[in-house]
C-alpha positions in Angstrom: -7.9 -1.1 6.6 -6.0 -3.0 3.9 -4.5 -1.3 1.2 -7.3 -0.7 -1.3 -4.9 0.0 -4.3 -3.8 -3.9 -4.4 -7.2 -4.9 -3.8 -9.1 -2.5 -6.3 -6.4 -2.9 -9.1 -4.5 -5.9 -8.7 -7.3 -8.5 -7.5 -9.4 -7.5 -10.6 -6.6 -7.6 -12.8 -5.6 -11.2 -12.0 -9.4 -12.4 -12.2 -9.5 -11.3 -15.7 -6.6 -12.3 -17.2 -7.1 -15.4 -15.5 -10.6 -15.9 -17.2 -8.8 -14.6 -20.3 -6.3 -17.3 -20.1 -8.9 -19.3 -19.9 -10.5 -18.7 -22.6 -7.6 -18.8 -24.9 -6.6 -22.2 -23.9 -10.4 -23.2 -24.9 -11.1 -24.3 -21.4 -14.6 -23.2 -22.5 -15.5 -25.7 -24.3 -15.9 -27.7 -21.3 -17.9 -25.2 -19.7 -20.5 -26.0 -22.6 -21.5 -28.9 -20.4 -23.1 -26.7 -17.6 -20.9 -27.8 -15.0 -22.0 -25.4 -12.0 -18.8 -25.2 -10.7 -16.8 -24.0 -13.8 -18.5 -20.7 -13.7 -17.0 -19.5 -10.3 -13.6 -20.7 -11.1 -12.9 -19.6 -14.6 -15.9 -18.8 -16.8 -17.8 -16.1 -15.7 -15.4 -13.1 -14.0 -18.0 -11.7 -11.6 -18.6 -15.3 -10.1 -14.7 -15.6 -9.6 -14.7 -12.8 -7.8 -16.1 -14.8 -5.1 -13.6 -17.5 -5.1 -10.9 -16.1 -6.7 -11.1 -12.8 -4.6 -11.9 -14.4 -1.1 -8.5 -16.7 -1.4 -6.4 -13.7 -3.0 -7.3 -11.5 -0.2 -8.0 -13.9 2.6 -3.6 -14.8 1.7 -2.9 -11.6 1.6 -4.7 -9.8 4.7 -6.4 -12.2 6.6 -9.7 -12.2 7.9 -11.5 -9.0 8.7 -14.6 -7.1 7.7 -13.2 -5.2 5.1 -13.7 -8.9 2.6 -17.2 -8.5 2.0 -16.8 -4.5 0.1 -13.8 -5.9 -1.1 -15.8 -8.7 -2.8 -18.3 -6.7 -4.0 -16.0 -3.7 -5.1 -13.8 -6.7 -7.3 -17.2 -7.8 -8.6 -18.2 -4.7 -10.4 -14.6 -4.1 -11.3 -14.6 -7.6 -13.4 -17.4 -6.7 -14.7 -16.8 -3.0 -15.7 -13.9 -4.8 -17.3 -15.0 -7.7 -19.2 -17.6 -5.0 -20.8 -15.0 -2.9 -22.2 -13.1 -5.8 -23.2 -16.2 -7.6 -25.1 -17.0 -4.1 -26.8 -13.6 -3.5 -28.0 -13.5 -6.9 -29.0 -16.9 -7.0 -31.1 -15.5 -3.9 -32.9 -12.3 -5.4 -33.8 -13.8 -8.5 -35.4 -13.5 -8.6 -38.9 
């Protein structure tokens, strides 16, 4: 079994702060032409959980049956995330 610390904490940590980099750079705008494959790379962080994910863990542990939980577990962790981070964000705003 892989070490499910670095894939429940550090996996979902990169994904978001690469979609966060993202987003500060205003790679967005180009998402505003509804490119399909923008959303799994850097615009929507439980789609990059798929990409992102697979590649971070398929480097780091090979490939076994434990990817697919992983996956999933890294998709709800993004998205748990991203909420908090869009509600503290919204309350910020001036």
């Amino acid at each position: 079994m892989p070490n499910l610390i670095i894939v429940l904490l550090f996996f979902p940590l990169a994904i978001c702060g690469a979609h966060l980099v993202a987003d500060d750079f205003r790679l967005m705008k180009f998402y505003k032409k509804k490119h399909w494959y923008f959303k799994p790379l850097f615009a929507c962080p439980r789609c990059m959980a798929s990409v992102w994910g697979g590649t971070f863990y398929l480097f780091t542990f090979g490939l076994n049956w434990w990817i697919v939980p992983s996956l999933f577990a890294i998709a709800f962790i993004n998205s748990v995330l991203m909420s908090y981070y869009e509600k503290d964000r919204k309350s910020t705003r001036l």
